[in-house]
FIDRENPA-47352 format. One record per residue (C-alpha): residue in three letters; chain; residue number from 1; x, y, z. Coordinates in pm, 1 decimal. Layout:
FIDRENPA-47352
@r=ALA&c=A&k=NUM&c1=X&c2=Y&c3=Z
...
***
This chain:
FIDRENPA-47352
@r=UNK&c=A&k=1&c1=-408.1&c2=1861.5&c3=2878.0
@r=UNK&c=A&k=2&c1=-464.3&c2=1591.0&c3=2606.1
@r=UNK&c=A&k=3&c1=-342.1&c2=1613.6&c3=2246.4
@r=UNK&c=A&k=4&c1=-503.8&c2=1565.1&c3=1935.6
@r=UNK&c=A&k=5&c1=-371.6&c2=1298.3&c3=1821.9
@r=UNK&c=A&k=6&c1=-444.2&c2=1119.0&c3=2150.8
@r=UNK&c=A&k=7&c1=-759.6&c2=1195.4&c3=2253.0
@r=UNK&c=A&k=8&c1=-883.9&c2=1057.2&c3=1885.3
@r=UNK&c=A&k=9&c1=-1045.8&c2=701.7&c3=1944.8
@r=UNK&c=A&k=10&c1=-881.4&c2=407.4&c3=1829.7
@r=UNK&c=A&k=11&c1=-1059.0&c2=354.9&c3=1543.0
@r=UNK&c=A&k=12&c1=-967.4&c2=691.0&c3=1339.6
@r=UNK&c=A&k=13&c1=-560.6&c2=506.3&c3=1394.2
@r=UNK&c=A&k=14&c1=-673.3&c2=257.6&c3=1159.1
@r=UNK&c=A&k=15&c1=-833.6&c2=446.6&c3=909.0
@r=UNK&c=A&k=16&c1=-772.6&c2=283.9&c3=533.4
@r=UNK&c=A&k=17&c1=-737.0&c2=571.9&c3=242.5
@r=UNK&c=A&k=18&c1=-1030.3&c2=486.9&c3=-11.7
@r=UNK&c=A&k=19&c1=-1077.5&c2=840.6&c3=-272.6
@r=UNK&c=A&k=20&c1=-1398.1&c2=677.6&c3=-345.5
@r=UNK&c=A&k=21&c1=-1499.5&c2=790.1&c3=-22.8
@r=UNK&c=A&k=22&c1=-1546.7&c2=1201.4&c3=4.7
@r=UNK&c=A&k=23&c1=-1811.9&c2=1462.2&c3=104.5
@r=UNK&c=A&k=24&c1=-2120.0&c2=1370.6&c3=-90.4
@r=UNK&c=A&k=25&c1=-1992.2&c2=1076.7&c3=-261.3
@r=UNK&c=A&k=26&c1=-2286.9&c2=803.7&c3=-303.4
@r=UNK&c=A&k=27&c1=-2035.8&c2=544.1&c3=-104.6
@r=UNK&c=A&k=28&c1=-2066.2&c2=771.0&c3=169.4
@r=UNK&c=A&k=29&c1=-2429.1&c2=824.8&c3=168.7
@r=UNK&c=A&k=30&c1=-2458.6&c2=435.1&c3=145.7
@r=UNK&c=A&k=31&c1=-2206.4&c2=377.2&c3=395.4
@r=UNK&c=A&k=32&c1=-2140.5&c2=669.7&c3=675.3
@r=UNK&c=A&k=33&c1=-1865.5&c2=696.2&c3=851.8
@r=UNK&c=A&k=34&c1=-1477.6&c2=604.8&c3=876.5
@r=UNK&c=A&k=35&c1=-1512.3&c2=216.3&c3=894.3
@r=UNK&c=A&k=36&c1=-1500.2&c2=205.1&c3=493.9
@r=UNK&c=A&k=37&c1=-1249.0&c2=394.8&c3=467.1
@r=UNK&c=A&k=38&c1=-1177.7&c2=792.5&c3=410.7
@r=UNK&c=A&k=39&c1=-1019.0&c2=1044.8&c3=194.8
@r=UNK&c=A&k=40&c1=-840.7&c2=1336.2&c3=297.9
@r=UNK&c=A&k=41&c1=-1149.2&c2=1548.5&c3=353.2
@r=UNK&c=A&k=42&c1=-1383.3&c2=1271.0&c3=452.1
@r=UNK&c=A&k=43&c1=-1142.8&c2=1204.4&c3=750.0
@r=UNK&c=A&k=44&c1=-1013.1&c2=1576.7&c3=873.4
@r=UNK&c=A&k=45&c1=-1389.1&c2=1637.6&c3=870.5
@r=UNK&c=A&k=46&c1=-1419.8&c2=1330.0&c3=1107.9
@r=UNK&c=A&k=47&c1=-1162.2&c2=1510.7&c3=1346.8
@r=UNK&c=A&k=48&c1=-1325.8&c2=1788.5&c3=1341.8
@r=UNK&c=A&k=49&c1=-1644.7&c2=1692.4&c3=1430.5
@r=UNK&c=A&k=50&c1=-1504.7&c2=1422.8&c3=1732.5
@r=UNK&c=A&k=51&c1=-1386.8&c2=1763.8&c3=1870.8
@r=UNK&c=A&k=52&c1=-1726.2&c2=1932.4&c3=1845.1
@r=UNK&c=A&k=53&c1=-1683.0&c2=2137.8&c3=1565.2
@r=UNK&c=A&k=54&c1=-1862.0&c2=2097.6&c3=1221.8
@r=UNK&c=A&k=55&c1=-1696.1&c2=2156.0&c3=931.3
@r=UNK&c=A&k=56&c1=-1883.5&c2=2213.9&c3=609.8
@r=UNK&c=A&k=57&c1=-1915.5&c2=1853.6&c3=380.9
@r=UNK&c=A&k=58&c1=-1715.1&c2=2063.4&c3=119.6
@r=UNK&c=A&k=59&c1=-1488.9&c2=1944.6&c3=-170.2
@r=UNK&c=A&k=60&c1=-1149.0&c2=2155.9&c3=-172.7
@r=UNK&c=A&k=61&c1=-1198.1&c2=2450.4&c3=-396.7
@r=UNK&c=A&k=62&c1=-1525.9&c2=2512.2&c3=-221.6
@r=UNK&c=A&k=63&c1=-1367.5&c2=2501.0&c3=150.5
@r=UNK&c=A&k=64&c1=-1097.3&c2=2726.7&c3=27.8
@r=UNK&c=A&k=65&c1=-1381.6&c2=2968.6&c3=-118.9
@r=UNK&c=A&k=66&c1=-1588.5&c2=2965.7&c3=201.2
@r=UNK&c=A&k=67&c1=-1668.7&c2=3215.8&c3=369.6
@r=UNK&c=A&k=68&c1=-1953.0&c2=3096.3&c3=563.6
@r=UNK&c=A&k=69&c1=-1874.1&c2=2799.0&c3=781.7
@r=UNK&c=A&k=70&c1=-1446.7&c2=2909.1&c3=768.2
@r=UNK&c=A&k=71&c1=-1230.5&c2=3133.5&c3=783.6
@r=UNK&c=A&k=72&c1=-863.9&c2=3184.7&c3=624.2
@r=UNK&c=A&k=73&c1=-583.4&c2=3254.4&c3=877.9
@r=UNK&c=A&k=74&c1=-258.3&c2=3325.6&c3=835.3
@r=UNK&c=A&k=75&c1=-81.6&c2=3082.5&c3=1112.7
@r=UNK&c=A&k=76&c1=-259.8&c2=2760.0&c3=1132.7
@r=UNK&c=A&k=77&c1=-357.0&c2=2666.2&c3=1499.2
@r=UNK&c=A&k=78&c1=-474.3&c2=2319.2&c3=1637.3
@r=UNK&c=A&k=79&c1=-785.2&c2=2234.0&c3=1467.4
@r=UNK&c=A&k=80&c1=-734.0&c2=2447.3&c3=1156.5
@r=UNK&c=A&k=81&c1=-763.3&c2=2282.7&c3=851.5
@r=UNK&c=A&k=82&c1=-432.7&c2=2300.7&c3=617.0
@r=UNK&c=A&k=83&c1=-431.7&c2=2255.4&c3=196.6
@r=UNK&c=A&k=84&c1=-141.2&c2=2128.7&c3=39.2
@r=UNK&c=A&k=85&c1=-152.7&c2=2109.0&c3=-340.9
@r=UNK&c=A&k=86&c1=69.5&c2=2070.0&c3=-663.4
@r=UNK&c=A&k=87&c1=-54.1&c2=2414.5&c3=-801.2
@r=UNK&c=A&k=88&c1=-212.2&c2=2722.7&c3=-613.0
@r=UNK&c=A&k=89&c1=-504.7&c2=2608.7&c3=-683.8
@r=UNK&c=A&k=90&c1=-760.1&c2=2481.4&c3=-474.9
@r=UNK&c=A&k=91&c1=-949.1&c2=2273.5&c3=-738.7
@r=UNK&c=A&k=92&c1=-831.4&c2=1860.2&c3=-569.4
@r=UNK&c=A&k=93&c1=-623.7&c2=2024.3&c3=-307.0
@r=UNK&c=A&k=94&c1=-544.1&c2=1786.0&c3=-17.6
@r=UNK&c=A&k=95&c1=-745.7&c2=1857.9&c3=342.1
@r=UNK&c=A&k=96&c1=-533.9&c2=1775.1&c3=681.1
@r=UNK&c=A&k=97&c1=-564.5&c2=1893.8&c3=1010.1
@r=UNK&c=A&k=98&c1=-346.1&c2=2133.6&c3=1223.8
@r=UNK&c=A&k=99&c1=-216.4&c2=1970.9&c3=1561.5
@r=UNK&c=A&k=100&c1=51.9&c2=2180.8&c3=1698.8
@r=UNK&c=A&k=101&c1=370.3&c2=2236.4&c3=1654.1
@r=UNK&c=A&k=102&c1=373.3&c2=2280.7&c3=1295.8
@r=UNK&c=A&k=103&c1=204.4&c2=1950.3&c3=1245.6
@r=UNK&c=A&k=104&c1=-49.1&c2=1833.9&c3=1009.2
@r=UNK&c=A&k=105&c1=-290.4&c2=1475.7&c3=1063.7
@r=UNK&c=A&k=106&c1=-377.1&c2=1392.6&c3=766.2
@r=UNK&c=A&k=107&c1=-491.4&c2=1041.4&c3=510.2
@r=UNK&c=A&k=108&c1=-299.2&c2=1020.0&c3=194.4
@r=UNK&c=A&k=109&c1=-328.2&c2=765.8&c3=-60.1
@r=UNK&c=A&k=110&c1=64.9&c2=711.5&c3=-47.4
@r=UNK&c=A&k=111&c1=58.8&c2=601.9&c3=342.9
@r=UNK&c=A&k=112&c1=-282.2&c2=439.6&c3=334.1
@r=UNK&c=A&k=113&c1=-322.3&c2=504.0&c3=672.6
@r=UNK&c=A&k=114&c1=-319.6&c2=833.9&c3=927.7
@r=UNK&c=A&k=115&c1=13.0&c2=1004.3&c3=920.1
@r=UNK&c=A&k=116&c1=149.3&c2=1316.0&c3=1080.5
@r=UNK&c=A&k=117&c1=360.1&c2=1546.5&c3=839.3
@r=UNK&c=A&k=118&c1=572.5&c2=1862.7&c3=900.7
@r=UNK&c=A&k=119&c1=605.5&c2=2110.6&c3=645.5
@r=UNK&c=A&k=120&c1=881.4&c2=1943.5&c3=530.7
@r=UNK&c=A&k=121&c1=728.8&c2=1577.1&c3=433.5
@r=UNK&c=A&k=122&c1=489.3&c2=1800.8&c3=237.1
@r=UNK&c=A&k=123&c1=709.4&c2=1997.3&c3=65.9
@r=UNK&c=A&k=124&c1=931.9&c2=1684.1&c3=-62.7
@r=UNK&c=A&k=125&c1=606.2&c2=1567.9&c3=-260.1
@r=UNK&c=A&k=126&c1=519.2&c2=1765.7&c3=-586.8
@r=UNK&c=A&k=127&c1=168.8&c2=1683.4&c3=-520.6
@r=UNK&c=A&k=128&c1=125.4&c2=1852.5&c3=-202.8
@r=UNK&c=A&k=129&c1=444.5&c2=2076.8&c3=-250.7
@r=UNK&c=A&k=130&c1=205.5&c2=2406.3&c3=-269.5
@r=UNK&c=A&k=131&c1=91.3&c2=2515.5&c3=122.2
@r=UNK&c=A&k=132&c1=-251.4&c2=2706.8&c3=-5.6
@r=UNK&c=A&k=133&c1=-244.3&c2=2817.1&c3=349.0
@r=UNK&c=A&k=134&c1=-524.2&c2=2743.6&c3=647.4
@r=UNK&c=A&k=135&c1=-890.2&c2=2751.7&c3=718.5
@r=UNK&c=A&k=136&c1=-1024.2&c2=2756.7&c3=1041.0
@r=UNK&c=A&k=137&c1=-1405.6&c2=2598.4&c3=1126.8
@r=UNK&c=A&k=138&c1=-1576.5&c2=2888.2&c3=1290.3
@r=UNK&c=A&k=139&c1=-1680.8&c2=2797.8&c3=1672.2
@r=UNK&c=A&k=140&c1=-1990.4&c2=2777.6&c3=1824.2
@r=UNK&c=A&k=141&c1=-1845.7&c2=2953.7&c3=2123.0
@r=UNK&c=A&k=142&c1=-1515.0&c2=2916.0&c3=2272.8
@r=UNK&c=A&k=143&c1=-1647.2&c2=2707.1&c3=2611.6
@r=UNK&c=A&k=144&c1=-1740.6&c2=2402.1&c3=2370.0
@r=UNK&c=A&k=145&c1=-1348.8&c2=2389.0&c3=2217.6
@r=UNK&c=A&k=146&c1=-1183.9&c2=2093.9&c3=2392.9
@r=UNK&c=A&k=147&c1=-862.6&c2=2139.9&c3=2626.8
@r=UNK&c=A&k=148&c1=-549.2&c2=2020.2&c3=2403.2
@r=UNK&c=A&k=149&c1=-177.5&c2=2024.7&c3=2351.0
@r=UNK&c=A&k=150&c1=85.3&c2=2031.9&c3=2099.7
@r=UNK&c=A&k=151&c1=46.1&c2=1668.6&c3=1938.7
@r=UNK&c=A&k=152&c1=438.8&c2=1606.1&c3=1983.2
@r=UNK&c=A&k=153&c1=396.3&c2=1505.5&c3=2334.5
@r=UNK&c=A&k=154&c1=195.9&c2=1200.9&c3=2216.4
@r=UNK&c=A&k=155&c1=289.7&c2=841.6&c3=2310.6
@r=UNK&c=A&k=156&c1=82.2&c2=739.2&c3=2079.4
@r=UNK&c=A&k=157&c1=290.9&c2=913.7&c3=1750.7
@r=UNK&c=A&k=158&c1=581.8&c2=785.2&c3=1593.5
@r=UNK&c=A&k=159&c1=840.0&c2=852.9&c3=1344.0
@r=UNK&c=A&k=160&c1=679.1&c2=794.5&c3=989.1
@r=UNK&c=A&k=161&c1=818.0&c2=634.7&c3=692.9
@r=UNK&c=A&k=162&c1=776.1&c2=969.3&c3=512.0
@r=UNK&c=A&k=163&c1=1070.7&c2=1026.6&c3=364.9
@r=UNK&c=A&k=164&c1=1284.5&c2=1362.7&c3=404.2
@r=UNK&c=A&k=165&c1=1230.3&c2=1557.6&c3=687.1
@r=UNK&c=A&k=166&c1=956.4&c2=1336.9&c3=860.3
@r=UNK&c=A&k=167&c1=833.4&c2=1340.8&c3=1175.5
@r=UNK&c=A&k=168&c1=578.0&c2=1221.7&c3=1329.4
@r=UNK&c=A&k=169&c1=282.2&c2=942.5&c3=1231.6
@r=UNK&c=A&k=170&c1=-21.0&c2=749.3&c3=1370.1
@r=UNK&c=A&k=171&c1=56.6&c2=363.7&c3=1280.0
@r=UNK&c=A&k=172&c1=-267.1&c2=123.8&c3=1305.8
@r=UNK&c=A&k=173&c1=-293.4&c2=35.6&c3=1703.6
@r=UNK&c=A&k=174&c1=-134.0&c2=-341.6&c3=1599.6
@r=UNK&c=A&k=175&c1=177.5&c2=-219.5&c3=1489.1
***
């Protein structure tokens, strides 16, 4: 089995965090893709769909309200999407995705590049301090879900600069 975090292409490691670039922003609609950068959304929506899912192009309150596309579960699994916010509200929350072990891949505007988090990097930052909980991309059928594996037994992830209680983080391929 492959993880996540390792069966992503090279290119989503060097990712740059622009919040001009979301789901239905004109910068995206002039300029698809991951090369110009990403937020949060813009880029767990990316992972998604590399793993042959496809994820609604929602903003966060409107994910969280889905009902359609996603589901809310109560223990995040590998793939689920995870929203972190200051408040318990949805309205801006931040988008990552689940990859075992407690995990979360995710773009934020403080690393500037993919990071993985544990709940504890998350909770030591007021802006994502709130764990609104998990939403998982309903399937197509369960023969097109791709064989993976907790992300921790990744070469490929190292120990971020996060701060308290951090774990894990993609670092652009040249470092």
């Amino acid at each position: 089995m492959e993880s996540i975090v390792t069966a992503l292409p090279a290119e989503f490691r060097t990712v740059r965090y622009d919040g001009s670039r979301f789901p239905g922003s004109a910068a995206v609609a002039a300029r698809p893709g991951l090369s110009a950068g990403a937020n949060c959304q813009l880029f767990a929506y990316a992972v998604l769909r590399h793993f042959g899912l496809t994820p609604p192009e929602l903003r966060s309150s409107e994910l969280w309200n889905d009902t359609g596309t996603t589901v809310h579960v109560p223990v995040a699994q590998p793939l689920d999407l995870v929203l972190f916010n200051a408040t318990a509200d949805a309205y801006g929350a931040h988008v990552g995705v689940h990859v075992g072990d407690d995990a979360i891949l995710h773009l934020c505007a403080e690393v500037r590049h993919p990071v993985v988090w544990g709940p504890a990097d998350f909770a030591a930052r007021e802006r994502y301090a709130v764990r609104l909980g998990a939403k998982r991309v309903l399937r197509p059928s369960a023969a097109d879900v791709p064989n993976i594996r907790d992300s921790r037994d990744s070469p490929d992830v190292r120990k971020s600069a996060g701060g308290p209680g951090a774990r894990s983080g993609i670092v652009p391929a040249d470092e």
